[in-house]
N, C-alpha and C positions, 0 to 999 in steps of 0.2 A: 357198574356205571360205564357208559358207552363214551371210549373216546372222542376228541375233539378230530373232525376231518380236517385232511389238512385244508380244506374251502375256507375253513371254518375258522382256521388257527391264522390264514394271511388275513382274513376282514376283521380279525379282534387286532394283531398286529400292526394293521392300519390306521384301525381309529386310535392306537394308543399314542401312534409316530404323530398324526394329525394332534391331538391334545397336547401334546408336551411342542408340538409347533406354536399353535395359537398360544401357552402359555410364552414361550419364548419371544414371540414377533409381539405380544401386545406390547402398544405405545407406553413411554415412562407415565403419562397420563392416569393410566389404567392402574398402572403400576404402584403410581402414590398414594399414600394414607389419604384418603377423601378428606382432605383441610379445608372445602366449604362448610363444613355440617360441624367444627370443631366446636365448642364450648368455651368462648373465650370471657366467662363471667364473671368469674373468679380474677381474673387478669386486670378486667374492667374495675373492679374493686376494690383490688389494693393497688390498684395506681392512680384512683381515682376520678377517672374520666372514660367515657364511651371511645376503644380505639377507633380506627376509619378502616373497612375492610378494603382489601389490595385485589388485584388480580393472582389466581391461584390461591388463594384461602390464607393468604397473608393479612396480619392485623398489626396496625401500626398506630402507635401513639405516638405524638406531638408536646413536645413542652417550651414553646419559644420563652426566651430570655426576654421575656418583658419587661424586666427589672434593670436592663442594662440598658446606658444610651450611648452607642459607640459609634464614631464616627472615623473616615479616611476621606483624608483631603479636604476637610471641612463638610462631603456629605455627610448625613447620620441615614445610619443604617434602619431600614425596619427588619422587627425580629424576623422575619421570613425571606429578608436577600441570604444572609448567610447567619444569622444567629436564633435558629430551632433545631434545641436538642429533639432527638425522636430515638426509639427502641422499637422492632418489630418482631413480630411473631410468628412463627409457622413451624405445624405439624409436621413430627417426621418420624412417626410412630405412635402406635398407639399410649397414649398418658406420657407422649415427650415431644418436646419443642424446640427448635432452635431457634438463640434468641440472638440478634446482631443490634447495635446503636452506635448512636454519635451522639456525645455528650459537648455540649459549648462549656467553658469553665474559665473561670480565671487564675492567675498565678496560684492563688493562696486556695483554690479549692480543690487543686488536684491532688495532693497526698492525700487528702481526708476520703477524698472518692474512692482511691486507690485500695486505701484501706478496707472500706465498705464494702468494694467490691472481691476483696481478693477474700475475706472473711465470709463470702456468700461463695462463692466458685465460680464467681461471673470473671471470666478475663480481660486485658486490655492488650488491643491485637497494634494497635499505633496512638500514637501523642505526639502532636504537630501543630504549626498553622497553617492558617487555608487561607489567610490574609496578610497584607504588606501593609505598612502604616496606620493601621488602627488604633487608637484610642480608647477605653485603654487597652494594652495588651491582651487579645482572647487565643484560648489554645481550643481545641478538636481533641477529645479522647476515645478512641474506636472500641465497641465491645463486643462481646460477644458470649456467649453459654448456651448447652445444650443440658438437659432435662426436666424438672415439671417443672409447666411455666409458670404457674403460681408461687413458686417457692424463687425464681428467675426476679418475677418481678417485684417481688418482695425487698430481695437484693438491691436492685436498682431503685426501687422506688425509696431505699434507708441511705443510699448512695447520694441520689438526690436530696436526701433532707440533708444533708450536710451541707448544702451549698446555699446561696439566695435564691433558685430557681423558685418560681409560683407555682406552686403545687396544689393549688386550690382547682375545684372543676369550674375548664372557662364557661363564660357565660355564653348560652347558645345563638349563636349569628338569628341575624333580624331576617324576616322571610321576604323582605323587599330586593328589590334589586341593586345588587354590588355597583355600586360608580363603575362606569368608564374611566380606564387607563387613559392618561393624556398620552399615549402611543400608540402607533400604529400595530396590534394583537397579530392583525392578519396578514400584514405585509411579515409579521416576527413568524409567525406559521412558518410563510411560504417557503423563506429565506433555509430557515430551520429543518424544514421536509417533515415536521411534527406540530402536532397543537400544543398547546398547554391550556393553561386555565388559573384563573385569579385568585388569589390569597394575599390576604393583609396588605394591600396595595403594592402586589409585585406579582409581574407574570411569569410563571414557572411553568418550566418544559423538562420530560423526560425522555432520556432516548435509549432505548430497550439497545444491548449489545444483541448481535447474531450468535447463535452456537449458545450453546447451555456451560455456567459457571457450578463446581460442582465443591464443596469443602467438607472430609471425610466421609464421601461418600453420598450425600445427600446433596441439591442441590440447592442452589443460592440466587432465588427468585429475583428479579430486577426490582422489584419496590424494597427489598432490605439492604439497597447501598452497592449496585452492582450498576445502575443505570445511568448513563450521564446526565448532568445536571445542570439546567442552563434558567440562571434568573435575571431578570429584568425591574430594576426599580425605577420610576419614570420621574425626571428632574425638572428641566423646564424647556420650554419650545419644543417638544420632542426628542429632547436628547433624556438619556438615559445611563446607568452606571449597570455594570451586569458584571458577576460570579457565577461559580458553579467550578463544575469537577469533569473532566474528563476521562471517564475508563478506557484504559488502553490496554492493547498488547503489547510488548516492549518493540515490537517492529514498527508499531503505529506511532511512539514518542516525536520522533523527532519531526517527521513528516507534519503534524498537529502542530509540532512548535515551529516550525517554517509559515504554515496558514496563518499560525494568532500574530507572527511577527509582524508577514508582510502589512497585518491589517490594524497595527499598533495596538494591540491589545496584548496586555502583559500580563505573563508567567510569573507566578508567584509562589507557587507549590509544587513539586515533584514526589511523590514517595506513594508507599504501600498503606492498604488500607484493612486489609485484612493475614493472615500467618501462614495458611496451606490448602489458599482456593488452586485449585485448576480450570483450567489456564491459569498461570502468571499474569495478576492484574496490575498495572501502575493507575496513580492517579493524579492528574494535574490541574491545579486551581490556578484560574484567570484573574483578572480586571479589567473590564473597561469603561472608560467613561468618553460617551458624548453621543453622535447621533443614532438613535437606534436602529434606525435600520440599516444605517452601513454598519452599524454591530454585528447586527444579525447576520448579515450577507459572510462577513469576514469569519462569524462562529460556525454557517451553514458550509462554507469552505473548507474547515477543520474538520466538520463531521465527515466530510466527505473523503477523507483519509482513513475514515476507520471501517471497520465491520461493522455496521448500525442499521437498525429497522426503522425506517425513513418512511415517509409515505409519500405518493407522488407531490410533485410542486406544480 
């Protein structure tokens, strides 16, 4: 057998350097488990509702506290300012899934969750409030698990039946048109540097952080509890009460809490939301109440102290 020349030996040598580049330089994109094309059917049946698919092959289910009627300052709340448990899903291997949520709960249902959960190998990453003067008392329990998601949601869905949450599948929205918010949506846009869109009479806004959040290894898509969080539920004459969470880096804390101050919007939550994301995320829960759009102006202020994908105003 007649050797290789050496012509012969640098153009096999090249294309090998070329191949292991192109594997190298593809985008994480490339790189991740195709999560559009996942199988989330199984998921959808033991927790018994259709999830809502996310951007990047995220799947997330919703279980608002319908059951609850809680109010601060004499507003009541609807389940979707700040009282919807949700759990989301995403591929990150073939036949494995990681799985993050936020459970709404009250005094007397958190040991029992705890239990359910810890008995499945679902964890709990924080237990907090995310509200000041509420009626009655609600806590935040942050979760999280990685492997098949069937067996995940099983966990949490036995989790849930310990509590009063409505576990029944809701009943599908009317194909007519949603009312108009008595607020001004678009002036809340502008303000914002982001849209939102309407749920159970409150306009929620999300706002993607910059840079990729990553927890061992895999990363931590903004629709599973990584995105700021800004709601609007509309009172009377235009004024409005608004919550939500702001993701931060611990340089951006204070800077954020100078913005909500000047604009009398109050701090009500400080702390961690997850156990060994990178970056180091904090998370800070608001209040405010009165006109919406100098809400918004004083919340788009705030934003504007962090790293956030904004769109133009």
């Amino acid at each position: 057998m007649r050797s290789p020349t050496p012509d012969r030996l640098t153009r096999s040598l090249a294309a090998t350097v070329a191949i292991a580049l192109l594997t190298v330089s593809a985008p994480a994109s490339a790189q991740r488990p195709n999560s559009h094309t996942a199988d989330w059917s199984a998921v959808d049946r033991t927790l018994g509702r259709a999830g809502a698919n996310q951007p990047g092959g995220v799947r997330k289910y919703s279980f608002p506290r319908t059951d609850l009627r809680v109010t601060v300052d004499g507003v009541a709340l609807r389940p979707a300012l700040a009282l919807g448990s949700w759990v989301a899903f995403h591929e990150v291997g073939a036949g494995k899934a990681m799985a993050m949520g936020d459970l709404v709960l009250l005094e007397g249902e958190v040991q029992p969750v705890i239990h359910a959960l810890q008995q499945g190998g679902v964890e709990q990453t924080a237990l907090h409030n995310h509200l000041m003067r509420e009626t009655p008392h609600v806590m935040y329990m942050h979760v999280a698990g990685t492997g098949d998601a069937a067996a995940l949601a099983r966990t949490i869905r036995e989790a849930l039946g310990t509590t009063a949450t409505p576990l029944a599948a809701p009943t599908p929205a009317s194909s007519g048109t949603a009312p108009a918010l008595a607020i001004d949506t678009a002036a809340i846009a502008r303000a914002l540097g982001a849209h939102g869109a309407v749920n159970g009479g409150v306009y929620q806004v999300s706002v993607p952080r910059s840079g990729t959040v990553r927890e061992h290894g895999a990363e931590v898509l903004p629709s599973m509890g990584v995105a700021t969080a800004i709601n609007f539920q509309p009172t009377t004459d235009g004024r409005a009460v608004t919550t939500g969470d702001f993701v931060m880096r611990a340089s951006e804390v204070n800077a954020v809490i100078r913005a909500l101050d000047r604009g009398g919007i109050a701090v009500t939550a400080l702390h961690s939301h997850m156990l060994d994301e990178e970056p180091r995320l904090f998370f800070m829960h608001f209040w405010g109440n009165g006109d919406a759009a100098a809400l918004a102006r004083t919340l788009g202020e705030a934003l504007g102290q962090m790293a956030v994908q904004r769109a133009r105003r």
